[in-house]
Kinemage of the C-alpha trace (Angstrom):
@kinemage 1
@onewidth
@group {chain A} dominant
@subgroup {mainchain}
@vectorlist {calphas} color= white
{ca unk a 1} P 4.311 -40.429 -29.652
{ca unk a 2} L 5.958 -36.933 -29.529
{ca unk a 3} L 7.603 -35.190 -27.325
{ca unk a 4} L 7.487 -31.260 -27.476
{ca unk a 5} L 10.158 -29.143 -25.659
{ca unk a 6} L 7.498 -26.435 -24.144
{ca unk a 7} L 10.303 -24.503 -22.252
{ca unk a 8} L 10.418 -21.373 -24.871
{ca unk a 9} L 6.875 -20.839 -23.712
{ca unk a 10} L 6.854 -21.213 -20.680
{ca unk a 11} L 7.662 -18.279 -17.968
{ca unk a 12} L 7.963 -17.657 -14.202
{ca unk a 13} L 5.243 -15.723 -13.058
{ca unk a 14} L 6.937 -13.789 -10.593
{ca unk a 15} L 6.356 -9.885 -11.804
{ca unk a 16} L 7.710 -8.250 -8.960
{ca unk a 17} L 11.182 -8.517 -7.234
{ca unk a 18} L 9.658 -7.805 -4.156
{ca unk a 19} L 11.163 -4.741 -1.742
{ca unk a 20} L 13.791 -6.265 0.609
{ca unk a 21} L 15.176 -2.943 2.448
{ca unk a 22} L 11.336 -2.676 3.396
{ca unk a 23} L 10.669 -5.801 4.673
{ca unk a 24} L 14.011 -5.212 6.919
{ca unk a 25} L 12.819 -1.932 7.721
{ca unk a 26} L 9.230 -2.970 8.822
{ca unk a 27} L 10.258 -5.398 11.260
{ca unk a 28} L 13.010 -2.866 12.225
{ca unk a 29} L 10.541 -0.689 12.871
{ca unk a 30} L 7.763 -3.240 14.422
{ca unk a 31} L 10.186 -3.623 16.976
{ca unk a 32} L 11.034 -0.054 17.983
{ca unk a 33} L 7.069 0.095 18.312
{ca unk a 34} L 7.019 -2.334 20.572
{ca unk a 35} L 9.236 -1.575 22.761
{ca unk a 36} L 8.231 2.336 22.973
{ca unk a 37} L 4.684 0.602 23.744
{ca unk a 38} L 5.545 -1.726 26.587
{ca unk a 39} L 7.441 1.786 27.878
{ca unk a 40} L 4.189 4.166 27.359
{ca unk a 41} L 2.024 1.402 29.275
{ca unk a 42} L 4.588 0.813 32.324
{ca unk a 43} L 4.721 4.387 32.199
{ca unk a 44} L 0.831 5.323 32.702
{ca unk a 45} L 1.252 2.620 35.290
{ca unk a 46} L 3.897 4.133 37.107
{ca unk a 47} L 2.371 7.876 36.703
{ca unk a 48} L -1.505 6.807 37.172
{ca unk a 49} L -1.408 8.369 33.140
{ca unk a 50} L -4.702 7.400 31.673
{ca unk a 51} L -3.582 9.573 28.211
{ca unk a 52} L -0.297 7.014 28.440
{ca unk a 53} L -2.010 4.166 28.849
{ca unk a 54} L -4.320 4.971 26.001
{ca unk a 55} L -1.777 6.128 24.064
{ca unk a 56} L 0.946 2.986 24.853
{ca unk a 57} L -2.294 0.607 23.724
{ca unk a 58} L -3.262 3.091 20.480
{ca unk a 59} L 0.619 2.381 19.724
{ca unk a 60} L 0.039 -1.668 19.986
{ca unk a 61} L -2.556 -1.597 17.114
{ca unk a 62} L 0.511 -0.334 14.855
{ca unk a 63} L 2.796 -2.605 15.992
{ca unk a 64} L 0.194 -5.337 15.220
{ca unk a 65} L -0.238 -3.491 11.792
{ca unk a 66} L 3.585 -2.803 10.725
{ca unk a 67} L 4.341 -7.128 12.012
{ca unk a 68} L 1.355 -7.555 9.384
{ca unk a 69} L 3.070 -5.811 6.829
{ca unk a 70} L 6.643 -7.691 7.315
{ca unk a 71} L 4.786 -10.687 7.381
{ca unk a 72} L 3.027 -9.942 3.907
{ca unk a 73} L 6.362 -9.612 2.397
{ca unk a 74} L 7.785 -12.697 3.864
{ca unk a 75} L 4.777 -14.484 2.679
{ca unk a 76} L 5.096 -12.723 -1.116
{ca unk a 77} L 8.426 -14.526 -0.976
{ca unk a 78} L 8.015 -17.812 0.243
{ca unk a 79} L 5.340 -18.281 -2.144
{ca unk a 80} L 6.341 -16.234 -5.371
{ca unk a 81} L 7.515 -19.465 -7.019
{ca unk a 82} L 4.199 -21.512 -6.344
{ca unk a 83} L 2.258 -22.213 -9.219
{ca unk a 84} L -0.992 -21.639 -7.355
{ca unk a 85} L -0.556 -18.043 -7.574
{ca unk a 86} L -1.639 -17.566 -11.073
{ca unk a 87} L -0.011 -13.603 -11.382
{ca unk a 88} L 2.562 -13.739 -8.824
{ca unk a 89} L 2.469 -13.054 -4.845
{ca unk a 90} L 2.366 -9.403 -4.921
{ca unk a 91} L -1.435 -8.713 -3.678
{ca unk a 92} L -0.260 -10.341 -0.652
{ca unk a 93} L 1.180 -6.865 -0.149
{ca unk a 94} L -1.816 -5.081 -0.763
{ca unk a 95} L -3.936 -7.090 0.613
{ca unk a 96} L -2.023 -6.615 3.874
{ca unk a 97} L -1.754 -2.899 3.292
{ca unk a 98} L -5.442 -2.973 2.848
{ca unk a 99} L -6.189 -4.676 6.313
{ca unk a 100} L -3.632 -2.073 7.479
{ca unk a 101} L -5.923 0.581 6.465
{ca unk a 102} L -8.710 -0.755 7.939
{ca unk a 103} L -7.269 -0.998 11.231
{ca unk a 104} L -6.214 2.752 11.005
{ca unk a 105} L -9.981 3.515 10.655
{ca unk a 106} L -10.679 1.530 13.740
{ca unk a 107} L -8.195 2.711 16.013
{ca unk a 108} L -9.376 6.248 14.518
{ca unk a 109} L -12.780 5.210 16.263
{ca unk a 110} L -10.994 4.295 19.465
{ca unk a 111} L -9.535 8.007 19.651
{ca unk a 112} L -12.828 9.684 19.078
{ca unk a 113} L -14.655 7.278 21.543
{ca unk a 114} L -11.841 7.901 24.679
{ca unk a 115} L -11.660 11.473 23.488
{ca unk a 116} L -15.451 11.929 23.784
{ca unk a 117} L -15.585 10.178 27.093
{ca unk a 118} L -12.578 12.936 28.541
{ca unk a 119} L -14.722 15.765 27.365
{ca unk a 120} L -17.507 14.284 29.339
{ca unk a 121} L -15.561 12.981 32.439
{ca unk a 122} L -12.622 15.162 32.715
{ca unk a 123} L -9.679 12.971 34.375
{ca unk a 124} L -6.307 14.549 35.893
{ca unk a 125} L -3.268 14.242 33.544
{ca unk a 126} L 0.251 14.251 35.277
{ca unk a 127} L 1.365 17.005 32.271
{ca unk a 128} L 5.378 16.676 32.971
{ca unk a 129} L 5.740 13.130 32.989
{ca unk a 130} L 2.774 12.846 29.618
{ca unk a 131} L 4.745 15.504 27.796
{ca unk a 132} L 8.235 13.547 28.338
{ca unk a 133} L 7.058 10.356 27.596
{ca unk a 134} L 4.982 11.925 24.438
{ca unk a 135} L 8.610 13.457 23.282
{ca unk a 136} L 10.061 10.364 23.400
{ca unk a 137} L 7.394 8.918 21.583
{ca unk a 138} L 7.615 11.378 18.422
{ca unk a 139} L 11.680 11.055 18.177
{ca unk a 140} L 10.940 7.309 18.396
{ca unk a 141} L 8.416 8.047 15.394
{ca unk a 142} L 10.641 9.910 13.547
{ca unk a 143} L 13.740 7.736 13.372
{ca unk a 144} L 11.018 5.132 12.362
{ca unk a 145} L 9.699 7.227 9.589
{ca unk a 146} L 12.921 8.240 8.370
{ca unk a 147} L 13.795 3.910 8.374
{ca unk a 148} L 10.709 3.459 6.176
{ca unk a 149} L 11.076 6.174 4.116
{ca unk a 150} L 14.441 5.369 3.341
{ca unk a 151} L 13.789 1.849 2.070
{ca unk a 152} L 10.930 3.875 -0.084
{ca unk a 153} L 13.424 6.037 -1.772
{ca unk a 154} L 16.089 3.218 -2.103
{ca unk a 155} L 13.715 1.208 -4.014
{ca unk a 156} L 11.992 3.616 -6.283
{ca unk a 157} L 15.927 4.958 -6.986
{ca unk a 158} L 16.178 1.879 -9.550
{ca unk a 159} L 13.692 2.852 -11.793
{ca unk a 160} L 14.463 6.372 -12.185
{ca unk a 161} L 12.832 5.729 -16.420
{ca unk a 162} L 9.320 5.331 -15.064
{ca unk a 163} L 6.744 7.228 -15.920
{ca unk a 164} L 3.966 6.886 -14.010
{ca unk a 165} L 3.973 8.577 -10.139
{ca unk a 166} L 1.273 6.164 -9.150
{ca unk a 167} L 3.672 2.937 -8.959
{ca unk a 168} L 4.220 3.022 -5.601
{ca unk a 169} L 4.822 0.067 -2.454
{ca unk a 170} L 0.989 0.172 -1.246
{ca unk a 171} L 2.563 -2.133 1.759
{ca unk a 172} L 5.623 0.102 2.935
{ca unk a 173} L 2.890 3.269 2.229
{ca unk a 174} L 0.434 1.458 4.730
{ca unk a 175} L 3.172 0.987 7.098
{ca unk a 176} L 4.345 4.639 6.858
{ca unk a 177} L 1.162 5.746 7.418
{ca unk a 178} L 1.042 3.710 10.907
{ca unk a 179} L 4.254 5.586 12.086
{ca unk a 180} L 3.381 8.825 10.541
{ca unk a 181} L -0.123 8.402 12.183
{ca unk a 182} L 1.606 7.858 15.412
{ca unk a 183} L 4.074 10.830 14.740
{ca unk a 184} L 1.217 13.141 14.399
{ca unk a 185} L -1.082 12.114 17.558
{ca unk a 186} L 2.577 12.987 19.623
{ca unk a 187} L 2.736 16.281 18.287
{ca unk a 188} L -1.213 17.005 18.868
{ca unk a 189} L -0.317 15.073 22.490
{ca unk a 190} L 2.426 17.657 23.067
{ca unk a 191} L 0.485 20.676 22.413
{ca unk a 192} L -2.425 19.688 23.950
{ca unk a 193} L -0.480 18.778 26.850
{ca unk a 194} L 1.325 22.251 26.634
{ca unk a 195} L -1.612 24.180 26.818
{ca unk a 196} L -3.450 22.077 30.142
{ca unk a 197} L -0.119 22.820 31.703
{ca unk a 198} L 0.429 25.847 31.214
{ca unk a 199} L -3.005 27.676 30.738
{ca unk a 200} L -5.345 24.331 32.865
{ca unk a 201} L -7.123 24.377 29.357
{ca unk a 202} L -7.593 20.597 30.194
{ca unk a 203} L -10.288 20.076 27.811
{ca unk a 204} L -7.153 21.036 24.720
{ca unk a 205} L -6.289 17.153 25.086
{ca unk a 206} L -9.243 15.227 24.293
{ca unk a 207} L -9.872 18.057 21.597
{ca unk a 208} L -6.762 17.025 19.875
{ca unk a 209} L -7.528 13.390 19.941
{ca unk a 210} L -10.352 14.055 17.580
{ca unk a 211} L -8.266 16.530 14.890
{ca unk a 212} L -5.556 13.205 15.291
{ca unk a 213} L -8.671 10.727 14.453
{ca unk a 214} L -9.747 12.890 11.700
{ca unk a 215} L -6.013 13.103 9.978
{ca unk a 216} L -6.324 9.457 10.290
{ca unk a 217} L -9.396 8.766 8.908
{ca unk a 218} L -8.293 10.659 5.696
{ca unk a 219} L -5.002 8.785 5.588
{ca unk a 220} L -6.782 5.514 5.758
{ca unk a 221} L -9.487 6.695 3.478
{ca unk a 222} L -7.071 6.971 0.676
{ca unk a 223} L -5.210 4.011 1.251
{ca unk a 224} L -8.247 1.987 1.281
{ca unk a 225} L -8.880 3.293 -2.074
{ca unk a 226} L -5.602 2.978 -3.780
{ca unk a 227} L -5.281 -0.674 -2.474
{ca unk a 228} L -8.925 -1.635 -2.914
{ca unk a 229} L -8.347 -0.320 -6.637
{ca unk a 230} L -5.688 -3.042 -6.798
{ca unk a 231} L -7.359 -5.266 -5.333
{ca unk a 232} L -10.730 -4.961 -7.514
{ca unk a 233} L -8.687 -5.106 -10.802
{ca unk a 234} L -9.937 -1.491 -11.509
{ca unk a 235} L -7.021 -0.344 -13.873
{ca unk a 236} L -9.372 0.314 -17.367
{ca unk a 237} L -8.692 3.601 -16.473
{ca unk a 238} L -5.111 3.898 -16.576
{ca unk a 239} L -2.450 4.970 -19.179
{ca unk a 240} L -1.125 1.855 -20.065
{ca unk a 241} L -4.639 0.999 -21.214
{ca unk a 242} L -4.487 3.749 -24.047
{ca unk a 243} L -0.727 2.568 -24.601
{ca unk a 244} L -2.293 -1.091 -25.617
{ca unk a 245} L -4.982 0.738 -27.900
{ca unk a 246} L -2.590 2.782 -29.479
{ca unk a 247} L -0.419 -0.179 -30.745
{ca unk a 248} L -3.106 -1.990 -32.287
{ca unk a 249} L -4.992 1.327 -33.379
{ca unk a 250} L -1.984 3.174 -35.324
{ca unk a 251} L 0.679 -0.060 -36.028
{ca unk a 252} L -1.924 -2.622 -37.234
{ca unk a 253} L -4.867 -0.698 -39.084
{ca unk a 254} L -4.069 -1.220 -42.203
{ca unk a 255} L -5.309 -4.523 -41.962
{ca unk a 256} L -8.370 -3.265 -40.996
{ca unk a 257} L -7.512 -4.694 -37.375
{ca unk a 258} L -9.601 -3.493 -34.764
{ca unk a 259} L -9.497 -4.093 -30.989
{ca unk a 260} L -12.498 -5.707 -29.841
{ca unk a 261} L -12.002 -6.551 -25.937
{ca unk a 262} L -9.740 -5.828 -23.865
{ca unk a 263} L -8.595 -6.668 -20.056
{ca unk a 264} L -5.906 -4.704 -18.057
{ca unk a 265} L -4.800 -5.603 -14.415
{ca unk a 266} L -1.989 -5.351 -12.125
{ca unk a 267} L 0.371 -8.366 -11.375
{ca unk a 268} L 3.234 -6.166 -9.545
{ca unk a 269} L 3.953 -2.514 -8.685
{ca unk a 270} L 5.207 -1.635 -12.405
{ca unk a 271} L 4.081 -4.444 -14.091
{ca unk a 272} L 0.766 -5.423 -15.842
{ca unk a 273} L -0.753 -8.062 -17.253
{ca unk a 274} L -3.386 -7.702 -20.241
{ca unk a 275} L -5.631 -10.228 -22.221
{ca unk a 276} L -7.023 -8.515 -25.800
{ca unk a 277} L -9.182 -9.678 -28.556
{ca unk a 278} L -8.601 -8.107 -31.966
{ca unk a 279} L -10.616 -8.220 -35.231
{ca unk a 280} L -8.820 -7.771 -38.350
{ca unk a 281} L -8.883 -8.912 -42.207
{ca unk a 282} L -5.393 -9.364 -42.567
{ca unk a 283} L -5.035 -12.988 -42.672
{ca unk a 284} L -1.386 -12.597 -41.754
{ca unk a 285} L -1.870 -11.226 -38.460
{ca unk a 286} L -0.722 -13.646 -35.829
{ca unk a 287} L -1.033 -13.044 -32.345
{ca unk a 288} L 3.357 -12.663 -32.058
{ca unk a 289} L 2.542 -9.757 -34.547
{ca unk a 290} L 0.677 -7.804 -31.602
{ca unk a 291} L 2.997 -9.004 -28.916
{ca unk a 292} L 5.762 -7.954 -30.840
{ca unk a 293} L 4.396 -4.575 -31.241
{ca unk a 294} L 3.608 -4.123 -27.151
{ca unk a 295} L 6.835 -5.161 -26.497
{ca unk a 296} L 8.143 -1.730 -26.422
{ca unk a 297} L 6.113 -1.057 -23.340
{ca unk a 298} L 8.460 -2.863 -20.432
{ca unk a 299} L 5.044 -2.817 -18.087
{ca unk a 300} L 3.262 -4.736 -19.822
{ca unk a 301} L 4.922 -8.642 -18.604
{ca unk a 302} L 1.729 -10.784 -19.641
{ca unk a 303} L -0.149 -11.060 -22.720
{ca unk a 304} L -3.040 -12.757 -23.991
{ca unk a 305} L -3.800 -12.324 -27.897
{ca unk a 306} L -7.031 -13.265 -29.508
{ca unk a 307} L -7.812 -12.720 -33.300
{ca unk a 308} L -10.487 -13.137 -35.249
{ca unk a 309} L -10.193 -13.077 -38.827
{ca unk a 310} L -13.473 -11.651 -40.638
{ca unk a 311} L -14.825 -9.913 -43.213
{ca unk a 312} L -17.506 -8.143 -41.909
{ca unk a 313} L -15.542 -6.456 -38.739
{ca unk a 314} L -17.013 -9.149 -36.944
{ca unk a 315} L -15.755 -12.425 -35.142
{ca unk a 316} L -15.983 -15.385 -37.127
């Protein structure tokens, strides 16, 4: 009996080195959030604030969303080495930035629902004590934001070479979002709150709830649609798709090798995996051949080669 030394062919399959300065910034930032809620809440309390109250619970769904998004990459760690993961851990990400989005859309319902109701049952707002706590609540925002957004530049700063905008952290963006989100509905707060207090146009708050819903609702629409293209394996459409034809097309054709199916989907933020099927009548062609040649396209961490040899431009 024989024993084989399989090592050279074996690989880890963890594609993506995961984003550490934004898991420490999400939970940074979870926290923050949850504190400025617990104040917002004791504060419509302590003011008889309905618009705080709302608010301070509004601000618990993105607490509940940003802990969701450390937890995804904790969990994209812990398990990156486990076999059972056949592409790596990193859809844990985008799967939680997914559920992020859809929680966006639902606490964009919330806004519009209380917002409708104020129109229709006008309550008093204490304006001084909404507009401080609302101020608070934006610089809170901001130094959050500016947290996130750090650990987004810090990240994408080591891979300055790449060349596709599109490769982005679909978690840390659905976190953003959350805090951005919240950044915005201050602002709107603030000037709705300006104008009841200064001009009694008390109807200018629940107004702005609904322009806040609706800048949410887009937000969340496109997030739902980058991650769900993730998720879906919908990449057929992207460049490194053309890159893979172009190999096979221009370096192999003068065996008459033609590329007969092909699979592309994403197995980390810049890296892809791709299984192909080429026909060709160049007996010499060997599946190394056409990983050798894709090689010069770092993305591209997983291959698959299939050839058929024919004579007839058709599978034997």
């Amino acid at each position: 009996m024989h024993t084989h030394d399989l090592s050279q062919w074996q690989h880890e399959h963890v594609f993506d080195s995961g984003n550490h300065l934004a898991e420490r910034g999400a939970k940074a930032v979870m926290w923050i959030t949850l504190i400025m809620m617990v104040v917002e809440i004791a504060g419509g309390w302590w003011y008889n604030s309905m618009a705080l109250l709302a608010d301070g619970w509004h601000m618990s769904s993105h607490a509940l969303a940003l802990g969701l998004s450390a937890f995804a990459y904790a969990a994209a760690r812990h398990y990156a080495h486990d076999s059972r993961f056949a592409f790596g851990t990193w859809k844990i990400e985008i799967l939680a930035g997914y559920t992020s989005a859809i929680l966006l859309l639902c606490v964009a319902v919330v806004m519009v629902v209380s917002s409708v109701e104020r129109l229709l049952s006008p309550q008093p707002i204490h304006y001084q004590e909404a507009m401080l706590v609302a101020g608070i609540g934006l610089a809170v925002n901001l130094v959050c934001a500016y947290i996130l957004g750090g650990a987004h530049h810090q990240h994408d700063h080591h891979h300055p070479g790449d060349h596709d905008h599109h490769h982005h952290d679909l978690n840390l963006k659905s976190a953003y979002l959350h805090v951005i989100a919240d950044a915005a509905t201050s602002v709107l707060a603030i000037v709705a709150l300006t104008g009841g207090w200064l001009y009694g146009w008390a109807w200018l708050d629940p107004v702005m709830g609904i322009v806040g819903a609706g800048l949410i609702v887009v937000w969340a629409r496109g997030l739902i649609i980058e991650t769900g293209k993730v998720l879906l394996d919908r990449e057929m459409d992207h460049a490194v798709v053309d890159e893979i034809r172009e190999v096979i097309e221009k370096d192999f054709s003068e065996g008459g090798s033609r590329l007969a199916d092909l699979h592309v989907w994403r197995v980390g933020k810049r890296a892809y995996s791709a299984a192909l099927v080429v026909v060709t009548h160049d007996p010499s062609l060997t599946p190394e051949h056409i990983k050798a040649g894709l090689r010069i396209h770092e993305e591209i961490v997983h291959v698959t080669v299939e050839i058929n040899h024919g004579t007839s431009g058709s599978p034997e």
